[in-house]
C-alpha positions as a printed Julia matrix, in Angstrom:
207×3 Matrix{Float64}:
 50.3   95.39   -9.8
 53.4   93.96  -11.49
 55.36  96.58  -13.75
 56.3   96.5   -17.19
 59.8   94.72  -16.82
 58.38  91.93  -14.61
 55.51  91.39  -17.49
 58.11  91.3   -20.15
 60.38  88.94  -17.46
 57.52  86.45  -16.99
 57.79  83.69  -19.4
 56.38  79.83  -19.29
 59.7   79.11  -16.97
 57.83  81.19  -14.29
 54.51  79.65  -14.84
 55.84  76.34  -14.36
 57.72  77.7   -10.86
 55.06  79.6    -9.93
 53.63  77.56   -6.58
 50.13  77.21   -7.32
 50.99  75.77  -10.85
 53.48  72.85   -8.88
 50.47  72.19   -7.01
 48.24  71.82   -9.34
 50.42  69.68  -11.2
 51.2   67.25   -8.58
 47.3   66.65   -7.67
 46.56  66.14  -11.18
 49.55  63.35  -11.31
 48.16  61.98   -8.25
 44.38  62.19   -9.07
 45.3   60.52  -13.07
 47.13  57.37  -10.65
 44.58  57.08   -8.2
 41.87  57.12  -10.96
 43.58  54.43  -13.6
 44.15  52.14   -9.53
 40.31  52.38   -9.44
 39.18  51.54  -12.57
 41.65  48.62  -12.91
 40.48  47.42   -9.32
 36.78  47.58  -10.6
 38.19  45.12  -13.23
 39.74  43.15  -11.33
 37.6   42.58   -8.69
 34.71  42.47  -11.06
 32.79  44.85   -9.32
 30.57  45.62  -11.85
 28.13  43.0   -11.68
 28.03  43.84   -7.85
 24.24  45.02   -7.02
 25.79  48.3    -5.34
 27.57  49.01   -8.76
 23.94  48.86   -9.92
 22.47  50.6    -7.61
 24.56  53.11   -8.29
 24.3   53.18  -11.65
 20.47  53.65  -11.3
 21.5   56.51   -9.2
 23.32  58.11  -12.0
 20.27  57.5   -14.64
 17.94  59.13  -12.38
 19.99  61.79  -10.83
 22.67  62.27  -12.68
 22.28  65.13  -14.81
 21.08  67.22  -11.99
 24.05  66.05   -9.61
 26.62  66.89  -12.65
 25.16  70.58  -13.17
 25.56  71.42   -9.54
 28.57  69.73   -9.47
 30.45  71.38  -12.4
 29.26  75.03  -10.97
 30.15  74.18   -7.92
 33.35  73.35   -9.7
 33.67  76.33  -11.6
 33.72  78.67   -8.44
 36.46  76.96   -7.0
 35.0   74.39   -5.31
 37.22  70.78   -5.3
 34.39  68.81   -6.46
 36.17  66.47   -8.99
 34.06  66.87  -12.12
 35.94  65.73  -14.36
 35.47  62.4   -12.49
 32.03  62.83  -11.55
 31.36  63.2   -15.68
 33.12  60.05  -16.45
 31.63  57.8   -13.62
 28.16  58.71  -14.98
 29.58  58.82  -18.78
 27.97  55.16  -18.96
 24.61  55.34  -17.64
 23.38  59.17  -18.83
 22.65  60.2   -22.17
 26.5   61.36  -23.38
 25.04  64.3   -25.71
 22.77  65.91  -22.67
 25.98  65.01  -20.04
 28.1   67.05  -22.44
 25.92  70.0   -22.71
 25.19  70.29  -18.89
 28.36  69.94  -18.14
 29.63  71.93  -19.9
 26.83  74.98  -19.35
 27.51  74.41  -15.16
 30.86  74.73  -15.36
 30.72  77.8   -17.42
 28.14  79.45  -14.95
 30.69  78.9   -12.28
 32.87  80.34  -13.81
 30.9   83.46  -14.55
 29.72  83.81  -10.81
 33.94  84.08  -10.15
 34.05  86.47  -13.24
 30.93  88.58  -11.37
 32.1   88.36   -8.15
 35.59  89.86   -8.82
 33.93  92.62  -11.26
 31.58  94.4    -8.58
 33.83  93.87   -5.61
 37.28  93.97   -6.63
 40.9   93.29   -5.04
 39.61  93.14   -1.63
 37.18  89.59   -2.47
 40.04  88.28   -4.83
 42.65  88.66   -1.71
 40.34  86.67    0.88
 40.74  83.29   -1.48
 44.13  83.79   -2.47
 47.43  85.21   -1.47
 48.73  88.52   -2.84
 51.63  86.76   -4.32
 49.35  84.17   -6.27
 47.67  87.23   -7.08
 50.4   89.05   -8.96
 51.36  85.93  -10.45
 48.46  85.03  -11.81
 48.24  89.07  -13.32
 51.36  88.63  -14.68
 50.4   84.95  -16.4
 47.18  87.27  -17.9
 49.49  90.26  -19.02
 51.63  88.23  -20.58
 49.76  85.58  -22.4
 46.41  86.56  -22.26
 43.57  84.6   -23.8
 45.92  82.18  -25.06
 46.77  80.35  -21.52
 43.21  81.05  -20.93
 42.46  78.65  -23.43
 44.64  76.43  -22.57
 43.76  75.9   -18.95
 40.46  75.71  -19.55
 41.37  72.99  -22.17
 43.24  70.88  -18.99
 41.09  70.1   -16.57
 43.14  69.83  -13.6
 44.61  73.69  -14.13
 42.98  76.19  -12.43
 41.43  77.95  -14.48
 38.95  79.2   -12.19
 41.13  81.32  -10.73
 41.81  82.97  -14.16
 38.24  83.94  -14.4
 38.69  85.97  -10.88
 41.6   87.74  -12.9
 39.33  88.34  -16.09
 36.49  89.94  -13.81
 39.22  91.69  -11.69
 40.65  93.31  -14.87
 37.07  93.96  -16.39
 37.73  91.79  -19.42
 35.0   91.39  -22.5
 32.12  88.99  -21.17
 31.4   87.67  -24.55
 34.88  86.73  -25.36
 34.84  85.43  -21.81
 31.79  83.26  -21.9
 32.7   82.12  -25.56
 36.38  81.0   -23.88
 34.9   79.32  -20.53
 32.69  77.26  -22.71
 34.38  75.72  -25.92
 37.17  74.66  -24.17
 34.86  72.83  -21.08
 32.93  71.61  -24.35
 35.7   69.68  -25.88
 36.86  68.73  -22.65
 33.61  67.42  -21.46
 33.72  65.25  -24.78
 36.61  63.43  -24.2
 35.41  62.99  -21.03
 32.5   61.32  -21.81
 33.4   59.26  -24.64
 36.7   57.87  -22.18
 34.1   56.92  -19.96
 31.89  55.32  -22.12
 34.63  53.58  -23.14
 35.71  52.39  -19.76
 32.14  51.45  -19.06
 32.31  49.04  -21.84
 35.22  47.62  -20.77
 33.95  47.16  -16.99
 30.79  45.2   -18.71
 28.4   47.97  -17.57
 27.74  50.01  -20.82
């Protein structure tokens, strides 16, 4: 556990250094690119009046909410499912008030199994998914700021906040507050989610 001086040393300059937060960073650069190449190819290409595009928007009206609940907890324990993209490719052909709320509820469930998990078994279970130096850092992001970059990663979706909830059930933080702060922010993100994709929908001639 970091000591006083390093909490009082550890400012948004080492948050930005800290390894896991370059990482994240570049994969959400690369994932923003790679999604704006796809949707502009779809255009292009006009692949939305192909019968698989279609087909797979059927797939999404029948299946969809189900697939996007798994999907976001799956998400919320750490799992790289992509659901922010998942909620935006089915954004056009699911019910955007329904998408919202399930989205929103999986991902906070997931996040609640990490906060569980960590609470009953401690250190040892934390230290099998990541390293003790991500560990400390990610204490000393907590110590310092709290709720606050809580909020804020949860608020981004390509941050990891996930791994924050390990630290909140590690350190035996309030469930309420933690529930209350693993769902708004997922809410509002889930929002803008949907309503981007809706948009983009309309644009590809499919919404």
């Amino acid at each position: 556990m970091p000591d006083q001086s390093q909490k009082a040393k550890y400012g948004l300059s080492d948050l930005l250094k800290a390894s896991w937060m370059r990482s994240s960073i570049k994969l959400a650069i690369i994932a923003t690119v790679a999604g704006l190449i796809i949707i502009w190819l779809l255009k292009a290409f006009n692949i939305a009046g192909t019968q698989l595009f279609l087909d797979v928007g059927s797939f999404f009206a029948t299946y969809g909410l189900a697939g996007i609940f798994l999907a976001t907890i799956a998400a919320g324990t750490i799992v790289p499912l992509g659901s922010p993209a998942l909620v935006v490719a089915a954004s056009p052909f699911v019910d955007p008030v329904l998408l919202i709320l399930v989205a929103s509820v999986g991902f906070t469930i997931g996040m609640t199994i990490n906060y569980g998990l960590a609470y009953r078994l401690g250190r040892p279970f934390i230290q099998k998914r990541m390293s003790a130096e991500h560990l400390e850092e990610m204490t000393c992001v907590w110590n310092k700021w709290g709720w606050v970059i809580y909020t804020v990663f949860g608020l981004i979706p390509v941050l990891p906040v996930e791994l924050l909830a390990f630290i909140c059930g590690f350190l035996k933080t309030s469930i309420s507050v933690f529930l209350a702060l693993s769902f708004v922010p997922r809410f509002i993100v889930f929002t803008i989610l949907v309503y981007f994709g809706q948009y983009v929908g309309f644009w590809l001639g499919v919404a």
